[in-house]
C-alpha positions in Angstrom: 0.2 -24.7 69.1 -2.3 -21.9 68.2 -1.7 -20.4 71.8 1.6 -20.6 71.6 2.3 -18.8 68.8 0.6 -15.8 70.7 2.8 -16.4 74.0 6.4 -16.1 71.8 5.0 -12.9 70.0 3.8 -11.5 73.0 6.7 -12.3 75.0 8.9 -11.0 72.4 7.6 -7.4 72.0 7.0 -7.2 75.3 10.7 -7.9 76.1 12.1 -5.8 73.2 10.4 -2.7 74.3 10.9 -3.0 77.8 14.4 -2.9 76.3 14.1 -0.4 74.0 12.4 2.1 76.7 13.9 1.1 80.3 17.2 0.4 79.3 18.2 1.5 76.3 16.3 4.7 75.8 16.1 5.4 79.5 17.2 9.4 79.3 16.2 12.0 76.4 19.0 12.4 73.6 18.5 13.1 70.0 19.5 10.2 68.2 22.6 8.9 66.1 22.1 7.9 63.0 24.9 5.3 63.6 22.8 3.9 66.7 19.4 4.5 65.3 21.0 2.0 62.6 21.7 -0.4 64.8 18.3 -0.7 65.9 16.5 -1.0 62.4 18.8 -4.0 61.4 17.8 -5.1 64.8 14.3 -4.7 64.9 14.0 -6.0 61.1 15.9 -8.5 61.8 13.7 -9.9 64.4 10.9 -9.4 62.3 12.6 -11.4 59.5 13.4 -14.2 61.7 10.1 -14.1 63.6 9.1 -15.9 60.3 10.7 -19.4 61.3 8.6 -19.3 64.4 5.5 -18.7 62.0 6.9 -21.5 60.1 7.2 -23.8 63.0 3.6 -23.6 63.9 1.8 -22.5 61.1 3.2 -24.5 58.0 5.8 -23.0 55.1 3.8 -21.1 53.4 2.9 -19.3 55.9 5.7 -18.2 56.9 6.1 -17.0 53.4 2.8 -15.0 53.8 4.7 -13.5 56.9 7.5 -12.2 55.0 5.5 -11.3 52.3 3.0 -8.9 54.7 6.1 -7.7 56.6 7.6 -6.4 53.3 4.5 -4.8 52.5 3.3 -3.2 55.7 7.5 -2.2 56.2 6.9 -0.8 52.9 3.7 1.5 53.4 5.3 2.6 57.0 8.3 4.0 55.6 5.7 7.0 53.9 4.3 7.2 57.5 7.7 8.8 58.0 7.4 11.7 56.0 4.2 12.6 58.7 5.7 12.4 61.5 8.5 14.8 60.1 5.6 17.2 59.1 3.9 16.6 62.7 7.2 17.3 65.0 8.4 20.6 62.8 4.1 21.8 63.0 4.4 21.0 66.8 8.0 22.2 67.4 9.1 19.3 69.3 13.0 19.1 70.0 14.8 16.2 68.6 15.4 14.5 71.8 12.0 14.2 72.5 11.0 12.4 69.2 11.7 8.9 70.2 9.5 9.0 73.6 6.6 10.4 71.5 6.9 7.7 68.6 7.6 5.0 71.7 4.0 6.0 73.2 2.6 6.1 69.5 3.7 2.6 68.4 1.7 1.4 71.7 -1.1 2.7 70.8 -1.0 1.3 67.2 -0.3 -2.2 68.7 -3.9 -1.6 70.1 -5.8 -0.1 67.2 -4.5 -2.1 64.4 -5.2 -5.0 66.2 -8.9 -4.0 66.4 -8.6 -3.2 62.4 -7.1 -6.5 62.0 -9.5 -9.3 63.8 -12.5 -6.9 62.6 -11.4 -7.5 59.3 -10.6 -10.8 59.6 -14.2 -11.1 61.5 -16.2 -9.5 58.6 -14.5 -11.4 55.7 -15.0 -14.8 57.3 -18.7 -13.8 57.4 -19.4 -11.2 54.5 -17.0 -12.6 51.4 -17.9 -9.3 49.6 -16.0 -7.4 51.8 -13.2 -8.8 49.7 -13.9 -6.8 47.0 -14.7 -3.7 48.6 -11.1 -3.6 49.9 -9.2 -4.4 46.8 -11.3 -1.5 45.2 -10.4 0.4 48.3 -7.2 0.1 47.9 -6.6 0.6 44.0 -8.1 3.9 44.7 -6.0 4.6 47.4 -2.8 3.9 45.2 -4.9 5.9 42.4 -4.9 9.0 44.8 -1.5 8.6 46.0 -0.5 8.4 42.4 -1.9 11.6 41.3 -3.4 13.6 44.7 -0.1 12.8 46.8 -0.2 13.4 50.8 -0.2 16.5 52.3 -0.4 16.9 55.9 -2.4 19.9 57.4 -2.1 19.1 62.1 -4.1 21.8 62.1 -6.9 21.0 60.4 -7.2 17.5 62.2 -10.2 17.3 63.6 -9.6 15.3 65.9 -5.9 17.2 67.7 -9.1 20.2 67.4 -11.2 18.9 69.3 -8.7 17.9 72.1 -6.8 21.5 72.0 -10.6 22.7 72.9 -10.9 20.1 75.9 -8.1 19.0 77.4 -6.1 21.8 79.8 -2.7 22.0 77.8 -0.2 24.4 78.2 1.5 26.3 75.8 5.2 25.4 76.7 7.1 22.6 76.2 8.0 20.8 79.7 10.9 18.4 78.4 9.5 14.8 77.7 6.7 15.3 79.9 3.0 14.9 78.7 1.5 16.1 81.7 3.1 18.6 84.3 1.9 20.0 87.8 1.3 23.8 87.0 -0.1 26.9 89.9 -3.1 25.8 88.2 -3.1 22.4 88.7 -2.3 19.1 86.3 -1.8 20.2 82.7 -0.9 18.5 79.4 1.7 19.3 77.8 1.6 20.2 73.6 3.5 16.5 73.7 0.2 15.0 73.6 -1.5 16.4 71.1 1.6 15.3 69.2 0.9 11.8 70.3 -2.8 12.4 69.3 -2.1 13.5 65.9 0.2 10.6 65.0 -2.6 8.3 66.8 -5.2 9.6 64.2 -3.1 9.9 61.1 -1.9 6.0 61.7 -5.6 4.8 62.2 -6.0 6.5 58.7 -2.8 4.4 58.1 -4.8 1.3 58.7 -7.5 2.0 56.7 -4.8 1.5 53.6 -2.2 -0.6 55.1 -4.2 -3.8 56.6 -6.2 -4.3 53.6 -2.9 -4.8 52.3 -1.9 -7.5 54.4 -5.5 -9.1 54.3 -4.9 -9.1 50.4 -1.8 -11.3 51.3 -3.3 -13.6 54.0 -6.2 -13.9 56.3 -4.9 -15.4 59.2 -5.0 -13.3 62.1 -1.7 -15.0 63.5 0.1 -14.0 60.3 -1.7 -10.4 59.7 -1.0 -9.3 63.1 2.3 -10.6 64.0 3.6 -9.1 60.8 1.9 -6.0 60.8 3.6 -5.3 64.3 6.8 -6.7 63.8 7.4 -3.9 60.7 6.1 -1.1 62.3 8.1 -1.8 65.6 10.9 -0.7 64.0 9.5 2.4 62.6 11.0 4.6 65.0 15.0 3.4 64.2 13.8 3.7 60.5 12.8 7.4 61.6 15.6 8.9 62.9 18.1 6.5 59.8 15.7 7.9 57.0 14.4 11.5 58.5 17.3 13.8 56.5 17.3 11.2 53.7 13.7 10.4 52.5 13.5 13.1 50.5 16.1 11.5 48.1 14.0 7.9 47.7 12.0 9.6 44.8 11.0 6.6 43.8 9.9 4.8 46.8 6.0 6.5 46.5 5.3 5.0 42.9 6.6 1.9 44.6 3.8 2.3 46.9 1.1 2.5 44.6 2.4 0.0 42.4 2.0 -2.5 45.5 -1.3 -1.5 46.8 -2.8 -1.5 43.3 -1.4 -5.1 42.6 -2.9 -6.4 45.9 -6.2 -4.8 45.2 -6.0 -6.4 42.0 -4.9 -9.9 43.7 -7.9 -9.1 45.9 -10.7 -9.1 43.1 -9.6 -11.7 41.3 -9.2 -14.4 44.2 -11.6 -15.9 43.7 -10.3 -16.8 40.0 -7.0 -16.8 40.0 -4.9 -18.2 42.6 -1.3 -16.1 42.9 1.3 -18.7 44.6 2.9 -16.5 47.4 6.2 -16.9 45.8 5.5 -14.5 43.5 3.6 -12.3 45.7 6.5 -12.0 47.7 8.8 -12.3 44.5 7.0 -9.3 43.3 6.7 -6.8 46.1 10.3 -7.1 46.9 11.5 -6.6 43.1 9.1 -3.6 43.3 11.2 -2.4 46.5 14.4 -3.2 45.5 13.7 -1.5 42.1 12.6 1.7 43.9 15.4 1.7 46.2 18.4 1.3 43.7 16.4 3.9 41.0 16.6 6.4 43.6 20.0 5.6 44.3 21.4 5.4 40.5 18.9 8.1 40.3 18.7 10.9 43.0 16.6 14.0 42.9 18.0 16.7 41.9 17.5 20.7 43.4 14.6 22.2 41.9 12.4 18.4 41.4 11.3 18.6 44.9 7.8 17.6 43.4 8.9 14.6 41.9 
């Protein structure tokens, strides 16, 4: 039953983006917000209703621990968004061109989040402590988000750097291409250094985001499946929410009200037992607070830093 589990989620993502890229997404286009829609009620609603499968072979509550991580990692991705708007207008990267880049970048965090994930899993099955090293982590990481904020810098990351130094990229933009035939041979284009920015910044992602989820549950079936299934749709959250995150001014308190509670949640586990009702109770008030405050309550010209 385990193994089966991993065959439907496998199959699953596999099949929606073959979809997404081959068929859907086959030609460069900027993309509608009315479209771009479409796809985040799609892609969260497969998430949602991925959680009867986890059901089916895992038990109720977890399935409840699904929903409850998919809320929460949905949650921190959506302030992944306001990077990637940084990263594209650093880079100068023509709207047409975004999805392919953030296609090639969700790829890659199937991957590394997936080694975040069974390490952590791995290191708190054998090393308990590790629990409450990451619920400190991540109250201070709400701490600093609370009063530091994010600012993103492409240029100084070290890692982009380094690969501007290495790798033979050209200066010009060849379409969606990330690596041309030039007089001077094969050459990258600035495309991937794109992709390597947003690869680095969502590893730094993960370092926040999956203690998060391990706060929530610590099985790797549940972690992993939700963890992907809520940032698959990142990219049709991208192109609804690019001209309108600025106005959710409340969604970033939001954030740190979460990852402090789940820190908190973390170092007392072993004393107080949450039910996951109201962890997931919880983190969706929190959410649906933010949401309709910022609606009731939009920011106005001149509270830009909010």
């Amino acid at each position: 039953m385990a193994f089966l589990g991993w065959v439907i989620a496998g199959a699953l993502v596999f099949l929606l983006l073959a979809l997404d890229l081959f068929v859907f997404h086959r030609h460069a286009a900027v993309e509608s917000t009315r479209r771009a829609a479409v796809w985040s009620v799609l892609w969260v609603g497969v998430g949602l209703l991925f959680a009867l499968v986890v059901g089916a072979l895992r038990g109720w509550e977890a399935s409840l621990e699904y929903v409850t991580a998919f809320l929460v990692e949905k949650a921190l991705s959506v302030d992944n968004l306001f990077v990637f708007i940084a990263l594209f207008s650093y880079f100068s990267v023509e709207g047409q061109y975004h999805h392919r880049v953030l296609f090639w970048g969700i790829i890659g965090a199937i991957i590394t989040r997936g080694l975040f994930i069974f390490g952590g899993v791995a290191l708190l099955a054998h090393f308990h402590w590790v629990l409450y090293l990451l619920g400190g982590l991540l109250i201070v990481t709400g701490a600093r988000l609370a009063f530091v904020g994010e600012q993103v810098h492409p240029e100084r990351n070290r890692v982009v750097r380094y690969a501007s130094q290495v790798l033979p990229v050209v200066r010009a933009h060849y379409g969606e291409h990330f690596i041309v035939k030039t007089d001077a041979g094969w050459r990258f284009t600035p495309l991937v250094l794109v992709l390597i920015a947003i690869e680095s910044t969502d590893v730094m992602f993960a370092i926040d985001s999956v203690p998060a989820v391990l706060a929530v549950s610590q099985d790797p079936f549940v972690v992993y499946t939700s963890n992907i299934f809520a940032i698959l749709g990142l990219r049709a959250l991208y192109f609804v929410l690019a001209g309108a995150l600025r106005t959710l001014r409340f969604l970033r308190p939001a954030l740190v009200a979460i990852l402090i509670l789940v820190g908190v949640k973390m170092l007392v586990s072993d004393f107080v037992k949450v039910p996951i009702g109201i962890s997931l109770g919880t983190v969706a008030a929190i959410l649906a607070l933010a949401t309709i405050g910022s609606l009731l309550f939009p920011r106005r010209a001149g509270d830009e830093h909010d």
